[in-house]
C-alpha positions as CSV (number, residue, x, y, z in Angstrom):
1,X,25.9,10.1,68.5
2,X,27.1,13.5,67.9
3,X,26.0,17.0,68.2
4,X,23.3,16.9,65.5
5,X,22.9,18.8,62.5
6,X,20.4,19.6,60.3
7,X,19.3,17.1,57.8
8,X,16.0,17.0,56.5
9,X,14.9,15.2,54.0
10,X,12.3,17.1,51.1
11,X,9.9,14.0,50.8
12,X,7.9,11.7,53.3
13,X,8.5,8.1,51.2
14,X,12.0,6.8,51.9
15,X,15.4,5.2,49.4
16,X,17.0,2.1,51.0
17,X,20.3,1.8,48.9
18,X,21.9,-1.9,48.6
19,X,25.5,-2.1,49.1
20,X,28.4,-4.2,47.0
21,X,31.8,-3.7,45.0
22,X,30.2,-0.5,43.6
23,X,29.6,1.5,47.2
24,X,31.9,0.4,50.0
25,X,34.0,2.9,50.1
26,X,33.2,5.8,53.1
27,X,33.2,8.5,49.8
28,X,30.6,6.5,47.8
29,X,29.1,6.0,51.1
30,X,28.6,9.7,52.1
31,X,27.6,10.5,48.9
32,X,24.5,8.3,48.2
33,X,23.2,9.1,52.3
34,X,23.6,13.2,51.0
35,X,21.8,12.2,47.6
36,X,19.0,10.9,49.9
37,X,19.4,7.0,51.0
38,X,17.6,7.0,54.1
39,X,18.6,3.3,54.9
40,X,21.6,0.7,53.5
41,X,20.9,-2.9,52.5
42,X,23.5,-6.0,53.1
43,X,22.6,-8.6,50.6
44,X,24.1,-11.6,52.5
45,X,23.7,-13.8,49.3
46,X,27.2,-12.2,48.5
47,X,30.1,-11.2,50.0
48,X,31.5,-12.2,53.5
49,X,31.6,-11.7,57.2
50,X,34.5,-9.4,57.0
51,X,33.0,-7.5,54.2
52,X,29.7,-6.6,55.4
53,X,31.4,-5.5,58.7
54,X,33.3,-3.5,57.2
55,X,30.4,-1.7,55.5
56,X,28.8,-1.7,59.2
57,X,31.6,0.4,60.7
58,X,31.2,3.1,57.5
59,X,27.6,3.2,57.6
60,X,28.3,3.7,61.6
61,X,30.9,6.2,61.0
62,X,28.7,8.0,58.5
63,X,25.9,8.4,61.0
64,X,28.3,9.7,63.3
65,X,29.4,12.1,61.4
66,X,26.1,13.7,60.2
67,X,24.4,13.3,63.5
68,X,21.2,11.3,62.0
69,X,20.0,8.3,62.6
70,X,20.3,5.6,59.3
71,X,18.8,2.2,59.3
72,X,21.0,-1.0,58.5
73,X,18.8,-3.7,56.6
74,X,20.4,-7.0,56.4
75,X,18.9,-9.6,53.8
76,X,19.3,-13.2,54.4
77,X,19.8,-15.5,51.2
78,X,17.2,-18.0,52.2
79,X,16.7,-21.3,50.4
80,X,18.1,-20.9,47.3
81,X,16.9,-24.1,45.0
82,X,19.3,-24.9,42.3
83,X,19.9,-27.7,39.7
84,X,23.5,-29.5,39.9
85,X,26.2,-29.2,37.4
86,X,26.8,-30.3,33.7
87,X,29.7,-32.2,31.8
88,X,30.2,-29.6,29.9
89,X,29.1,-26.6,31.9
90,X,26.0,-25.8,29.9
91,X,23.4,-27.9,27.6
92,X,20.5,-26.6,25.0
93,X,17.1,-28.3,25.7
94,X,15.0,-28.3,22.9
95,X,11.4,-27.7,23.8
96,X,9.5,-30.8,23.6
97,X,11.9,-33.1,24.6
98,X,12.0,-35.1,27.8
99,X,14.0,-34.6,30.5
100,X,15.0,-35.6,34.0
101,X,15.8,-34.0,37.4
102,X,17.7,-36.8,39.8
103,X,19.2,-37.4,43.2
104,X,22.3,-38.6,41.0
105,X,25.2,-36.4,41.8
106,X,27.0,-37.4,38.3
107,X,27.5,-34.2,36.2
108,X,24.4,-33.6,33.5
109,X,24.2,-33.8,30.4
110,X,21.4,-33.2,28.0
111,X,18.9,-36.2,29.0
112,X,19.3,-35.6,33.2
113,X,20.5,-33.3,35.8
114,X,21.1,-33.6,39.6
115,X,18.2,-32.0,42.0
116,X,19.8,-31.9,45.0
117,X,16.4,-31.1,46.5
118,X,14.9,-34.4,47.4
119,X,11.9,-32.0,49.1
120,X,10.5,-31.2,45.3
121,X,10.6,-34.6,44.3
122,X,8.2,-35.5,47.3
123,X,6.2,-32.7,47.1
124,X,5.8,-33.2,42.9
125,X,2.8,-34.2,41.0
126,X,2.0,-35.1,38.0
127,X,1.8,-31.7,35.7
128,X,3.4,-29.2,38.4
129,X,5.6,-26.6,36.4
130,X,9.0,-26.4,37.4
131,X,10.6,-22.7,36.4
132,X,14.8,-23.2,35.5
133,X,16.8,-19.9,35.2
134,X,14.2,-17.0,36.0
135,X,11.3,-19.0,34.1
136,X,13.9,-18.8,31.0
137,X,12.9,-22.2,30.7
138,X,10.1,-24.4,31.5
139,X,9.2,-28.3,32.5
140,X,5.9,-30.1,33.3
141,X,6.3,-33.0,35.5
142,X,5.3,-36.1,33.9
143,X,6.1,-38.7,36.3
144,X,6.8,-39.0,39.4
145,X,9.3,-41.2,41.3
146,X,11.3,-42.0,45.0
147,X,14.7,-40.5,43.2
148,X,13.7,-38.6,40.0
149,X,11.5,-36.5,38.0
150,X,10.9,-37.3,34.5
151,X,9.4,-33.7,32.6
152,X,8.8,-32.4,29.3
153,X,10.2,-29.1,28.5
154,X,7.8,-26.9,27.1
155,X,10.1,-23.8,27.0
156,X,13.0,-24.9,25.9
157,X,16.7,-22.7,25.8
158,X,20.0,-22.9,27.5
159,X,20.7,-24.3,31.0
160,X,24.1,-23.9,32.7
161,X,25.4,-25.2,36.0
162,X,24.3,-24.2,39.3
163,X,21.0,-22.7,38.1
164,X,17.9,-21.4,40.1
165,X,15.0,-23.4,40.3
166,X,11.6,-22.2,40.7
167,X,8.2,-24.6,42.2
168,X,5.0,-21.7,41.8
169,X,2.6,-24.6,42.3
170,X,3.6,-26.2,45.9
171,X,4.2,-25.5,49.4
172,X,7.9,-27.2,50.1
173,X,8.0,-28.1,53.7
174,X,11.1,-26.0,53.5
175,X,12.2,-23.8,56.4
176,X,12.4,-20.1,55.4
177,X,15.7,-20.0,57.4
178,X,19.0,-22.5,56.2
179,X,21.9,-23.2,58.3
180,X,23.4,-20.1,56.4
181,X,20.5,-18.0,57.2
182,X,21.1,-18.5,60.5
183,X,24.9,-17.7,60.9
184,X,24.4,-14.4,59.2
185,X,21.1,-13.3,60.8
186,X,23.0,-13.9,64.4
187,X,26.0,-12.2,62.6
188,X,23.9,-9.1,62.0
189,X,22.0,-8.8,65.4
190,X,25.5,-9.0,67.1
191,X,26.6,-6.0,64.6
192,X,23.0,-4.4,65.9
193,X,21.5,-4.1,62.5
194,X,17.7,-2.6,62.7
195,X,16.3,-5.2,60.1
196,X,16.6,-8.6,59.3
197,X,15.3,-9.8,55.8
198,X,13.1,-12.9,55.7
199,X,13.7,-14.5,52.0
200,X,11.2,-16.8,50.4
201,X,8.4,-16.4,53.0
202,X,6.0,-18.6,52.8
203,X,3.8,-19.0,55.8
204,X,3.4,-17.5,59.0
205,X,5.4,-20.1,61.1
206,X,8.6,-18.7,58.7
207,X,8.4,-15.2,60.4
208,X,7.7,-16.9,64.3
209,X,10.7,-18.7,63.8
210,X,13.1,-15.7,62.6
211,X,11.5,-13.6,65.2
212,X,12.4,-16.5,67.8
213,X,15.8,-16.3,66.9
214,X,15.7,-12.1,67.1
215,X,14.4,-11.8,70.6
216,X,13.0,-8.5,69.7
217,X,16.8,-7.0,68.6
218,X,15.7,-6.2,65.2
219,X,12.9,-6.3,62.9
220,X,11.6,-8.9,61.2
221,X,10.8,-7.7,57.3
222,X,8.8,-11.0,55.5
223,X,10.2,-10.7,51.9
224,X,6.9,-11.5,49.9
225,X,7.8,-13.2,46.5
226,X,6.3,-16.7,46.8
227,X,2.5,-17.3,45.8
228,X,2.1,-19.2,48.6
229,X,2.9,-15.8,50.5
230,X,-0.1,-14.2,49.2
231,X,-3.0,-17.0,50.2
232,X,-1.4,-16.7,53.9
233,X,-1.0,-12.6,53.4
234,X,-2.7,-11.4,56.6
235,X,-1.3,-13.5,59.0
236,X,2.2,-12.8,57.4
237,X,2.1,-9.3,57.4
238,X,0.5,-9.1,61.1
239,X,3.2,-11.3,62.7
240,X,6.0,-9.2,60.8
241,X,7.4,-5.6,61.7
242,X,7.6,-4.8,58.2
243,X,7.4,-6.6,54.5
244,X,9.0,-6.2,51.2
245,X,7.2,-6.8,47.9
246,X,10.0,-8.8,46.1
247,X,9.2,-8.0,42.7
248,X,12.3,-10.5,41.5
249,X,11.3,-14.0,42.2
250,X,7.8,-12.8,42.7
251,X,7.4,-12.1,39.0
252,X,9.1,-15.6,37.8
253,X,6.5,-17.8,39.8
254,X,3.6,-15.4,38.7
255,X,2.4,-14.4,35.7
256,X,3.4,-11.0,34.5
257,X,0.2,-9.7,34.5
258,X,-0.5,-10.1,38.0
259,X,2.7,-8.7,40.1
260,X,1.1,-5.3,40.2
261,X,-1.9,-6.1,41.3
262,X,0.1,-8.7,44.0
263,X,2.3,-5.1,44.6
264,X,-1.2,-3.2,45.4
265,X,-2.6,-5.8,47.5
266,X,0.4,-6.2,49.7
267,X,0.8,-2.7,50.1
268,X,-2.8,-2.0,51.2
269,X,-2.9,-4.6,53.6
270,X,0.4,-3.6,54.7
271,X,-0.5,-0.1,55.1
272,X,-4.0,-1.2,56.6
273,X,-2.2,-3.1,59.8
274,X,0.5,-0.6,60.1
275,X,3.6,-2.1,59.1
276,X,6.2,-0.5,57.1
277,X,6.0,-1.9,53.1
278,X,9.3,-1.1,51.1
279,X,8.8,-1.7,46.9
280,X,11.8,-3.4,45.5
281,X,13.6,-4.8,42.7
282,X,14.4,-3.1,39.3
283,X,13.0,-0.2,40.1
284,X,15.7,1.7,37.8
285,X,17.1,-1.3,36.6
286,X,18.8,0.2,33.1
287,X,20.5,2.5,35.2
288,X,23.0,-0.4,36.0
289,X,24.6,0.6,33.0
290,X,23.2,3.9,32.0
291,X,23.1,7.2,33.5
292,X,19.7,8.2,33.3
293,X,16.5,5.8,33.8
294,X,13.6,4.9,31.3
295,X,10.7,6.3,31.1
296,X,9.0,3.2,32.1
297,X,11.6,3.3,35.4
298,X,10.0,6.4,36.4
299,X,6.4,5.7,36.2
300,X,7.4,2.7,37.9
301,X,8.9,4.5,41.1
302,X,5.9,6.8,41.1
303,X,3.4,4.1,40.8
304,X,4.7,2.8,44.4
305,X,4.7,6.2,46.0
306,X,1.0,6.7,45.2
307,X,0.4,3.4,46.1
308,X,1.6,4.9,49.5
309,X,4.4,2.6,50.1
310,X,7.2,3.3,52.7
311,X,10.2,3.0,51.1
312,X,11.6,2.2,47.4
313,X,15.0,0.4,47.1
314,X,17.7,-0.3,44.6
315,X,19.4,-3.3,44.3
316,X,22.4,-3.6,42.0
317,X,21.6,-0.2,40.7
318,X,23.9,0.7,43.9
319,X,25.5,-2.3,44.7
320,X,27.3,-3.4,41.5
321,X,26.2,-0.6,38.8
322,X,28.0,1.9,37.0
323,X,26.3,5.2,38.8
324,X,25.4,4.8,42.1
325,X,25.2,8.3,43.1
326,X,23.2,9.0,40.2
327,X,20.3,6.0,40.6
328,X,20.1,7.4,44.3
329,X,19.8,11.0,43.4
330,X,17.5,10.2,40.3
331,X,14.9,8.4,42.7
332,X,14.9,11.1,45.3
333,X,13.7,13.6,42.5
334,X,10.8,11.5,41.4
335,X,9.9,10.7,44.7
336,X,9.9,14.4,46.0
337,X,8.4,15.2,42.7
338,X,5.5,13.0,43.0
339,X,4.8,14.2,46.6
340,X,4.4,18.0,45.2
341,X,1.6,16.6,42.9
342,X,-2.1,17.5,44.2
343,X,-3.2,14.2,42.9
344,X,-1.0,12.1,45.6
345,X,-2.0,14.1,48.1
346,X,-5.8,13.3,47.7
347,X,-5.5,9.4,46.7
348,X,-2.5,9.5,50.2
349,X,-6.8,11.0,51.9
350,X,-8.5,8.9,50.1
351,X,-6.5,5.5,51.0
352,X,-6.4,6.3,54.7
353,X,-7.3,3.3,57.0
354,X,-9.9,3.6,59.3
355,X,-8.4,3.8,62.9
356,X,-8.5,1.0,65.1
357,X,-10.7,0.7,68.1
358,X,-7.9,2.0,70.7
359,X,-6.7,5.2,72.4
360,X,-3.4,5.3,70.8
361,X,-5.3,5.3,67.4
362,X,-7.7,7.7,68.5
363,X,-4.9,10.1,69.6
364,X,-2.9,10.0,66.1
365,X,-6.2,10.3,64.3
366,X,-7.0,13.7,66.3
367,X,-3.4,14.7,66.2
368,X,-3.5,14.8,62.0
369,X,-6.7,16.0,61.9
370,X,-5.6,18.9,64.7
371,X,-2.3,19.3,62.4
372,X,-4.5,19.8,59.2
373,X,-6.9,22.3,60.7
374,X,-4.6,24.6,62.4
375,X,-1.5,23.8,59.2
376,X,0.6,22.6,62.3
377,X,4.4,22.4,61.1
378,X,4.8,18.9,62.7
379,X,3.6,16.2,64.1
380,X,6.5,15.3,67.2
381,X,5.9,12.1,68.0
382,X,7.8,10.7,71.2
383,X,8.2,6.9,71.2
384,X,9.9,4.5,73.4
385,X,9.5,1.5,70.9
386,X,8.6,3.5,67.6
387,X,4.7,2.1,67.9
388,X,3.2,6.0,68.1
389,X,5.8,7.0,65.5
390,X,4.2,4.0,63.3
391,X,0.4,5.0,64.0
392,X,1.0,8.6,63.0
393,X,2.7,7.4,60.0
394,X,-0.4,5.0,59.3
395,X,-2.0,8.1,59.2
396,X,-0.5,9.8,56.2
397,X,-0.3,13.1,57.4
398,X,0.2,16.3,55.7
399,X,2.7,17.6,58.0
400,X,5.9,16.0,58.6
401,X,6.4,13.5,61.8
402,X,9.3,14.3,64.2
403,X,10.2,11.0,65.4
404,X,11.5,11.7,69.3
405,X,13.4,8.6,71.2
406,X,15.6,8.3,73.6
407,X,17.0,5.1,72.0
408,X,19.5,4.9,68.9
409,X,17.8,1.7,67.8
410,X,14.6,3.0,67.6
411,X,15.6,6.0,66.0
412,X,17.3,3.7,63.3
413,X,14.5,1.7,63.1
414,X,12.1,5.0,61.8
415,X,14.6,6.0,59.4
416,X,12.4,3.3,57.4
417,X,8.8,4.5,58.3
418,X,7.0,6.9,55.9
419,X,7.1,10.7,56.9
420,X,9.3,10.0,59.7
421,X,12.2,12.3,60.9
422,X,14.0,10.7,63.3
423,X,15.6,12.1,66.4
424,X,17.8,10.8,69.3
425,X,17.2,12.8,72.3
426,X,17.0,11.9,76.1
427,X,13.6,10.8,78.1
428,X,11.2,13.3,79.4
429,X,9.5,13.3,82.6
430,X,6.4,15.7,82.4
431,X,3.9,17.0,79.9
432,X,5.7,20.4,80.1
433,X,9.2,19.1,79.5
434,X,7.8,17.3,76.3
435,X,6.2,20.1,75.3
436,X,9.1,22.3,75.5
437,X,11.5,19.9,74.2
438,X,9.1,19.1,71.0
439,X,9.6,23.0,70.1
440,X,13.3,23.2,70.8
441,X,13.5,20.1,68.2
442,X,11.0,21.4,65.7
443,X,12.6,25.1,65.4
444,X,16.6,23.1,65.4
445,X,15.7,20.5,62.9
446,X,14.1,23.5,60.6
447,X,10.7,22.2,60.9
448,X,9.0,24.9,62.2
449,X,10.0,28.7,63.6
450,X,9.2,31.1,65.9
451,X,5.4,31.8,66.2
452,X,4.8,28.7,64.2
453,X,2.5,25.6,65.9
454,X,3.2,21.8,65.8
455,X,1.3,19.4,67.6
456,X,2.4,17.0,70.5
457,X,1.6,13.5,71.1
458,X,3.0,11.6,73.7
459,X,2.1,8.9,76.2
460,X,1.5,9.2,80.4
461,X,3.2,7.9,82.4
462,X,6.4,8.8,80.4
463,X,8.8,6.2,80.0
464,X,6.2,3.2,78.8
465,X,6.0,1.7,75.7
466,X,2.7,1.3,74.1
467,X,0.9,4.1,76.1
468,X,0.2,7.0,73.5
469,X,-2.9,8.7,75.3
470,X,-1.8,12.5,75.5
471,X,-2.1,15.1,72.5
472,X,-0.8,19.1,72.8
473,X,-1.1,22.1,70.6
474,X,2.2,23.8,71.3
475,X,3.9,26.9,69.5
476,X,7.3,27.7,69.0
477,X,8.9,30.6,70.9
């Protein structure tokens, strides 16, 4: 990287932005990372190799430019379940009347359809809903054979070629990762992305086997948006480095109703075994098309920042909508917002977890307390693997978390993490040198000025991952 420059950001929860036709250009680019997106998303359910390489080198470029670390998250497709074609491209199913999903790949017509999913049809029973289109339409199984379904559509509507299906009721012995999955995820860790997102999650073997594949050169994020996701919950998020409530297909397989109370339960637990938890999907959906957000969009962003989540993100707001710039720099104005608001600080005290039964706990619990009682500027935070930058984030501190690495990927990797500033700088060797680098960083980065205290954490011997165990009170000179 560069000579750094200042870039601080006026809020602790972060904005991953998605990219697509509407922001792959290095202007569009720069402009949404200065409105305030701390990290970019790849959606690898569109566009190609080429293209998302492309988007690589700009984000790459960009970072180079402004001298601070930003996080690349790339999102695997996962397996996408779909119905076959029809004759005519599109049928009207009339609710009540029967109708079948086959192994026949003949073009449908009003009576049948190809399900080129053999899996469903073994894992059926007799009155499992099947969801067509977004749960635009539903069908209860009413028998059961080797090569077909026969069902009785009891929400009935138009159904055109290729579209989704959805099983809420059973666990496919599906893998989370296709043959597709797997070309692009290896795609992205050559291309040294920071994330890798898991689609359709569904138990804990789904994450061991992506995190298999990574061999630690990226993060595993477990999109959760199956209901089978939530009974194995706690195992998922502990095996993951991060998770994403997936509001999309998460609120077609459940009922309305119960997505936000599924969005405050994964967060908790999330937040309660210290892994990152990102919010996502129509967060400001109308402003595909508009310029300004709903009323409803808004409370809906706040909601997840006094839930305490990590990170918000935006789908097609950025990637194929009409004002990018504008949904990025909207978000970052209710976030910051929300953060100045008394309330979020108390309910950010109140939620706290409880720290764990180990030194590196005990030493971020006394460094936020420390921070608190003396109104320290910072928290600097040095981290080999981004573990102590994680605790102190766990923490939900009042003052801001200087994030201090001597490796670019890690320093990516924190762009994601609530309250964390990120910072590339080279390894120190003794309490002193840490110390008096913390200060140099604090004052340069605008955290803190002359006079002013922060508070040091750090772990001995210097250099090891995993050993935070020292804590300073140091003031700037």
């Amino acid at each position: 990287m560069t000579v750094r420059q200042k870039l601080r950001r006026r809020r602790r929860t972060k904005i991953i932005a998605t990219l697509g036709p509407a922001s792959s250009t290095p202007e569009v680019l720069s402009r949404l990372f200065l409105a305030g997106a701390d990290v970019f998303r790849l959606n690898f359910s569109h566009g190609s190799h080429d293209d998302h390489a492309a988007r690589i080198a700009m984000i790459r470029d960009l970072e180079n430019t402004h001298g601070h670390p930003i996080g690349i998250l790339a999102d695997v497709q996962g397996p996408k379940l779909r119905v076959g074609r029809f004759g005519g491209g599109r049928v009207q199913l009339q609710t009540g009347q029967t109708f079948t999903l086959d192994l026949n790949p003949t073009p449908g017509d009003v009576r049948r359809v190809n399900l080129p999913h053999p899996e469903i049809i073994r894992a059926a029973s007799i009155g499992t809903t099947l969801l067509l289109d977004d749960g635009k339409l539903r069908l209860r199984i009413e028998r059961v054979r080797d090569d077909h379904l026969e069902t009785i559509v009891t929400v009935g509507g138009p159904l055109s070629d290729r579209k989704g299906v959805n099983v809420p009721d059973i666990l496919l012995p599906i893998p989370a990762l296709t043959v597709k999955d797997r070309e692009d995820m290896e795609f992205a860790l050559e291309h040294g992305v920071e994330y890798i997102g898991l689609s359709f999650v569904q138990r804990p073997d789904d994450v061991a086997e992506a995190r298999e594949i990574a061999r630690g050169r990226a993060w595993i994020m477990s999109k959760l948006e199956k209901p089978q996701a939530l009974e194995n919950l706690d195992a998922i998020v502990a095996l993951s480095d991060a998770v994403m409530v997936a509001r999309g297909d998460l609120g077609v397989e459940l009922p309305p109703e119960e997505v936000p109370l599924a969005q405050k339960r994964i967060v908790r637990t999330a937040r309660q075994l210290g892994k990152p938890v990102v919010v996502a999907t129509q967060m400001l959906e109308s402003m595909i098309s508009a310029p300004a957000p709903t009323r409803a969009e808004a409370s809906d962003v706040a909601t997840a920042v006094f839930d305490g989540a990590d990170a918000v993100m935006l789908s097609a707001e950025t990637a194929a909508g009409q004002y990018p710039f504008e949904a990025v720099n909207i978000m970052d104005r209710i976030v910051a917002r929300v953060e100045q608001d008394p309330g979020w600080r108390n309910i950010m005290d109140a939620s706290r977890p409880a720290p764990e039964h180990s030194m590196a706990d005990a030493i971020v619990a006394a460094a936020r307390q420390v921070a608190h009682t003396i109104q320290a500027q910072a928290i600097c935070a040095f981290t080999a693997s981004g573990s102590t930058a994680l605790r102190a984030a766990r923490e939900r501190p009042e003052a801001p978390i200087i994030g201090l690495t001597p490796t670019e990927s890690t320093a990516r990797r924190m762009a994601l993490v609530w309250g964390v500033h990120p910072v590339v700088t080279p390894e120190t060797h003794s309490m002193s040198e840490t110390v008096m680098k913390a200060t140099r960083i604090a004052q340069h980065e605008g955290f803190a000025s002359h006079g002013q205290d922060i508070v040091v954490i750090a772990g001995v011997p210097f250099g090891v991952a995993g050993t935070t165990n020292a804590l300073r009170v140091a003031k700037v000179k």
